[in-house]
N, C-alpha and C positions, 0 to 999 in steps of 0.2 A: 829342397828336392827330396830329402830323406825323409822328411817330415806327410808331403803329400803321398810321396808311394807308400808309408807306410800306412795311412787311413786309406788309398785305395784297395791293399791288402784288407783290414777290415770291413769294408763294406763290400768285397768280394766273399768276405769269409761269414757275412749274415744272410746275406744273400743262397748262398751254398747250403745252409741250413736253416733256414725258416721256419721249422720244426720247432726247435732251441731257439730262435730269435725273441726270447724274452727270459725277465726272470721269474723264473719258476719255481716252485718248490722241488721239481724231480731235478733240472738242473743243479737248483743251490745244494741239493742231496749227495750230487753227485761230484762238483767240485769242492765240498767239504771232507768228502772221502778218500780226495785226491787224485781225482782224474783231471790228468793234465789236458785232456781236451776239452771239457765242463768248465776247465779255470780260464786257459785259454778262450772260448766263448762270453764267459762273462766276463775278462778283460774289455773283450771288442764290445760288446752290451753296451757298458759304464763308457768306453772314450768314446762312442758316438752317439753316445744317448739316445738308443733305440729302443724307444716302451717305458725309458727312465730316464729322470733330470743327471745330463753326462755330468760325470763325475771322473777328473781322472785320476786323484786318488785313490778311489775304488778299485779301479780299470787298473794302475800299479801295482795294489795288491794284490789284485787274482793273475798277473803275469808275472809278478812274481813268484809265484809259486808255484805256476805252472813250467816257470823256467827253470825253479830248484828243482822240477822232475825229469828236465831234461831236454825240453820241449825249446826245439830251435828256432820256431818262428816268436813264442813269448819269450826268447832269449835278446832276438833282435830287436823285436819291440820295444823290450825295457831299456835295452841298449839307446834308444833311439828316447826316449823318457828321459832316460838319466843325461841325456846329449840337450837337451830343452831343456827342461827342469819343468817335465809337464806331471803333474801328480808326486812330485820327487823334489828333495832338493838337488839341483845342480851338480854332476859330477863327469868329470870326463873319464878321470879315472875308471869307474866302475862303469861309464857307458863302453870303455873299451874293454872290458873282461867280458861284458856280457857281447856284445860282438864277436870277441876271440873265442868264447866258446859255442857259438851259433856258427861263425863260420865253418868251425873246426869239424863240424857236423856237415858239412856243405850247403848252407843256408845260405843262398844266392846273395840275397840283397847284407846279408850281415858278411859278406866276402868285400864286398863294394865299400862299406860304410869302415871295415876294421880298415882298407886297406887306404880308406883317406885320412884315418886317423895318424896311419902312419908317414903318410905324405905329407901331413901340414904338424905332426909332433901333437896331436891334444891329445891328453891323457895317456902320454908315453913317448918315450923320443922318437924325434924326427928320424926315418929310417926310410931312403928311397925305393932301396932295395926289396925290402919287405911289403912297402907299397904296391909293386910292380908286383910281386910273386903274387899276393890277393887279388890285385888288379886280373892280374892272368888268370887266376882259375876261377874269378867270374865271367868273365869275356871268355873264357872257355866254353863255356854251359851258355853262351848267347847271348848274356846280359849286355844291352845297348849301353849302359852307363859306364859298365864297367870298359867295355869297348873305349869309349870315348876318352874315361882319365888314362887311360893304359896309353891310346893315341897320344895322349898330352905329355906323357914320360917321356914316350919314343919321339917327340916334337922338341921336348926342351932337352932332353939328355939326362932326365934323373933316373938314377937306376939302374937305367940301359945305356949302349952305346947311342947316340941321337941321331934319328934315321928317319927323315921328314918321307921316304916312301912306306914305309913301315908304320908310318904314322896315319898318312893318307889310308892306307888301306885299312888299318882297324876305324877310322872315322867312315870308310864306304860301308863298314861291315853293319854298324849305329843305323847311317845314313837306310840303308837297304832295307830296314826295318820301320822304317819311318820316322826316326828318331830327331824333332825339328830340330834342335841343337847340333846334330851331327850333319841333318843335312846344310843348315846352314855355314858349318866351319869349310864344308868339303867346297862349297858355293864359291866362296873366297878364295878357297886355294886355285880353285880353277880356274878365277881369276885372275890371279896371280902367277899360277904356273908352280905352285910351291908342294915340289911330291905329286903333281899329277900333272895331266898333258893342260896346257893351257888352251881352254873351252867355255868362250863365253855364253856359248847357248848352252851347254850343260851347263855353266852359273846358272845362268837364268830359270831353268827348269828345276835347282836347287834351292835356288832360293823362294821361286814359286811355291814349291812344294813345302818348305819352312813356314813359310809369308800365310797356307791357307789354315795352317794349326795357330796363328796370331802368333807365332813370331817376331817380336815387333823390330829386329835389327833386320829380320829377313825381308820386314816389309817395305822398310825404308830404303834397301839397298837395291831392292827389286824395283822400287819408284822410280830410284837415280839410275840404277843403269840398266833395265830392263824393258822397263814404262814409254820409251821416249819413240 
């Protein structure tokens, strides 16, 4: 999951500047100088090989240093590098400094990714609590993801006190947005009656709504009890 959103951000962020979607001499001029937006750029250049054979080596080391200048989005990025071992050797360790310090900026998606490091313990102990706090101030700011793990605290009890309506409700918040994973958990519980009113044609319209982004649990559960 981490992995695609963050090449959707890059081809968002070529796109955006088409001007600079190559490499150039004024560019390479201008990330050798130190501008962390020029480095940033030709990170995104190199890992999707746009105008150039990808390279994520390369791509590592222009977000690298556009991260040593501060730069929250090639913070998250390398973060998300060093979590793969894409251009890097393998580190969880150091994918969560560069998270911790992306977040810390309030960099949405590196809010998401620090706060699941802290949920499952890679590269730093396991810490529910801490989980939950990052979880929250990304599902603060709307993020559907962060919605969802936050719902999953509030469902099993890590962190927080375990409150399956509280739970339901940040997966409606996911779901609202079109988020197929959310709207398909919300599908089930309506199902089931679990934190929300028991409604099997809201199932159904949920899991429709899952099932049409290829969903493939949505589509099977929409076959068996919706289809008939």
């Amino acid at each position: 999951m981490k992995t695609l959103r963050m090449f959707v951000a890059l081809i968002t962020m070529l796109w955006a500047l088409p001007a600079f979607a190559q490499v150039g001499p004024e560019l390479l001029k201008r990330a050798e100088r130190g501008d962390a937006e020029a480095q940033l750029l030709l990170g995104a250049i190199y890992a999707e090989g746009q105008g150039v054979p990808q390279d994520y080596a390369k791509a590592a080391h222009w977000f690298e240093k556009a991260a040593a200048r501060g730069n929250a989005t090639a913070q998250n990025i390398l973060g998300v590098f060093y979590s793969k071992g894409q251009g890097v050797v393998q580190d969880y360790a150091l994918a969560f400094q560069w998270y911790q310090k992306a977040a810390k900026q309030g960099h949405v998606q590196a809010q998401v990714n620090l706060g699941s490091h802290y949920e499952k313990g890679v590269g730093v102990l396991q810490d529910y609590t801490k989980a939950v706090y990052w979880y929250q101030m990304a599902a603060d700011q709307g993020d559907a993801y962060a919605q969802i793990n936050l719902g999953w605290m509030y469902r099993k009890g890590n962190g927080v006190p375990q409150d399956q309506f509280k739970a339901a409700e940040l997966y409606q918040k996911a779901a609202d947005q079109g988020n197929a994973h959310g709207q398909y958990i919300l599908g089930l519980w309506h199902l089931t009656g679990l934190g929300v009113i028991l409604d099997k044609q809201k199932s159904c319209d949920l899991f429709r709504a899952s099932a049409e982004q290829g969903y493939r649990l949505a589509i099977e559960d929409y076959n068996e009890y919706c289809a008939k």
